[in-house]
C-alpha positions in Angstrom: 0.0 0.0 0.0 1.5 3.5 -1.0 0.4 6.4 1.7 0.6 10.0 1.2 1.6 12.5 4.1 -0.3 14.9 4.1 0.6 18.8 5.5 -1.2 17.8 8.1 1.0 15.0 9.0 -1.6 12.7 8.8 -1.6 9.3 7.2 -4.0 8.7 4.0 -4.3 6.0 1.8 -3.0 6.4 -1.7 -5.7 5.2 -3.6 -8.1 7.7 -2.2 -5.7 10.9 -3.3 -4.6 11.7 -5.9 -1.0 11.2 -7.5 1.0 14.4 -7.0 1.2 16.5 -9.3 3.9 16.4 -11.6 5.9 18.5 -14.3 7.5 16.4 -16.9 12.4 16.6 -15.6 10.7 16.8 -12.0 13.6 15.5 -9.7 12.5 12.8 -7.5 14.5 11.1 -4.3 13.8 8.0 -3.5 15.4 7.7 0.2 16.0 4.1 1.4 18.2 2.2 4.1 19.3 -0.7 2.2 20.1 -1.8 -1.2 17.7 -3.7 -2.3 14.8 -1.4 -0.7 13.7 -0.2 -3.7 12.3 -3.6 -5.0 9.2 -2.1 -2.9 8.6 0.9 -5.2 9.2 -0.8 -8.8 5.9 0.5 -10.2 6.5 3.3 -8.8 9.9 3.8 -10.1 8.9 2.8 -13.6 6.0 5.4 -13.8 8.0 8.0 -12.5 10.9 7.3 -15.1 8.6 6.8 -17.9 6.8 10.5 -17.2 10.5 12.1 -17.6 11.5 12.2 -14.2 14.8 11.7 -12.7 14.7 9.7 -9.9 17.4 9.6 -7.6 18.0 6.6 -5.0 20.2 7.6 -2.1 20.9 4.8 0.5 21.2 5.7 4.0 23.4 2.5 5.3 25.9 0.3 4.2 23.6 -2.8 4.4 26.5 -4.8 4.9 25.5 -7.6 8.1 25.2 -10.4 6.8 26.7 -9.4 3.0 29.4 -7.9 2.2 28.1 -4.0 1.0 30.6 -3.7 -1.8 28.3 -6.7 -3.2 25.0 -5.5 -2.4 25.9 -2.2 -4.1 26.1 -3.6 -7.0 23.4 -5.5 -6.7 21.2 -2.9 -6.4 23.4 -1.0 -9.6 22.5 -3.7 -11.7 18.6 -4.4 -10.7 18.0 -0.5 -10.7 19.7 -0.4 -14.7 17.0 -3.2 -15.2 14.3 -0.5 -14.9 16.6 2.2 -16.8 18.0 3.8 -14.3 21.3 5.1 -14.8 24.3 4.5 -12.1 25.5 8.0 -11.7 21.6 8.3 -9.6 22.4 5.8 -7.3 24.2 7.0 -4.3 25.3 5.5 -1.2 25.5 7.9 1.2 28.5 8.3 3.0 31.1 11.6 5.4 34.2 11.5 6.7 33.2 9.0 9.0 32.2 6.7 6.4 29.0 5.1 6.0 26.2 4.2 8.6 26.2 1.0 9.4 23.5 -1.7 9.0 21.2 -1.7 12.1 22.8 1.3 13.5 20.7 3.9 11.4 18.2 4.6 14.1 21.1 6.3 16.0 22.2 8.3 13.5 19.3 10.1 12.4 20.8 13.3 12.4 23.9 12.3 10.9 22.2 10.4 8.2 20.0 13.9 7.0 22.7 15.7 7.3 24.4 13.5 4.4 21.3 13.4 2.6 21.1 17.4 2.4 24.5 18.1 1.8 24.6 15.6 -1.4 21.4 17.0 -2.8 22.5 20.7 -2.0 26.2 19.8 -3.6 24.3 18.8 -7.1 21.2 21.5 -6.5 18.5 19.1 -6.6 15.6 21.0 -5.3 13.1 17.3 -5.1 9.3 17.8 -5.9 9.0 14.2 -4.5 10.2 12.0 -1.6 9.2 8.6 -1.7 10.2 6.0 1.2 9.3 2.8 3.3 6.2 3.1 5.4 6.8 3.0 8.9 5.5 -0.7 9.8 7.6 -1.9 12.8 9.4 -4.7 10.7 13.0 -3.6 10.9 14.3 -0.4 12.8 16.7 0.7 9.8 13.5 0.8 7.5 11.4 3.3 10.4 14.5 4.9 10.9 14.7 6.3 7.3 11.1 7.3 6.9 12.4 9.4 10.1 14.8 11.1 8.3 13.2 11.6 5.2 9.9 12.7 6.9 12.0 15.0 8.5 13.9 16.4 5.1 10.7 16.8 3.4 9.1 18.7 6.1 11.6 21.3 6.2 11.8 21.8 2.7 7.8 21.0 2.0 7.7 18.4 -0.1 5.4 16.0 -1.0 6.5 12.7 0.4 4.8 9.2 -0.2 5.6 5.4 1.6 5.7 2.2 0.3 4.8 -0.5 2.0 7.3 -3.8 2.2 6.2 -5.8 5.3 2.2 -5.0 4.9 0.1 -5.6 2.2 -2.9 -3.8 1.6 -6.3 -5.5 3.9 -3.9 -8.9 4.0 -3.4 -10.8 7.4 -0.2 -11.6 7.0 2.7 -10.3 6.1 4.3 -9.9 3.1 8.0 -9.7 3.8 9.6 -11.9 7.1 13.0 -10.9 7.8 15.2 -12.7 10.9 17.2 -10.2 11.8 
């Protein structure tokens, strides 16, 4: 289920708004804590590339427990160029201390927008559109960056909309088990 934050701060589901609205070279940031994140927002990826957008994936962690991140990067290079998106907008987010690592995002919020801002302000990309993972309780990494981009999109007012990965829409189970 895809929900839309509203200026309110209230939750709504997707299907009863409307999409945003768009102009055709609109920037868009997809802001995620893993590679391999973004296999939640494939639809949502594709429509926004085939409308002209340029969608941008910045990953918040080095998502490198149980796998090494040098091979998960790539992983994620490679699906992503499945769907036509290029390498050069797919960045993992790292400062001088190197990059977050996985499990640890949740104390590192501040840290982690600050990294996000400064890489978006270094290439001027003003985003009309934040999408991330709903906040669903499945893994604190994935909560943890809905924080910071809630946060980032907030200050700057931009429309932001979740995806769901753990939760499917009026389902009783879930989706998506991780052991952790």
């Amino acid at each position: 289920m895809l929900t839309v934050m509203r200026e309110s701060g209230r939750r709504a589901d997707f299907f009863a708004c409307r999409r945003p609205n768009t102009v055709t070279g609109d920037d868009v940031v997809f802001v995620l804590a893993h590679q391999d994140d973004e296999a939640g927002a494939i639809a949502t990826i594709v429509r926004e590339r085939n409308a002209g957008h340029r969608c941008w994936f910045l990953y918040l962690t080095d998502g490198g427990r149980y796998t090494s991140s040098i091979v998960r990067d790539a992983e994620t290079c490679a699906a992503l160029a499945r769907v036509g998106i290029d390498r050069s907008c797919v960045v993992f987010l790292a400062d001088g201390q190197g990059r977050i690592a996985d499990g640890s995002l949740v104390n590192d919020l501040a840290r982690a927008e600050a990294m996000l801002t400064a890489w978006l302000r270094k290439l001027n990309i003003a985003p009309a559109r934040v999408y991330t993972i709903d906040w669903e309780g499945g893994h604190v990494d994935h909560d943890a960056a809905q924080i910071v981009a809630l946060s980032f999109a907030r200050q700057r007012n931009v429309t932001i909309a979740g995806f769901s990965l753990y939760n499917g829409y009026r389902r009783l189970r879930k989706i998506l088990r991780l052991r952790v």
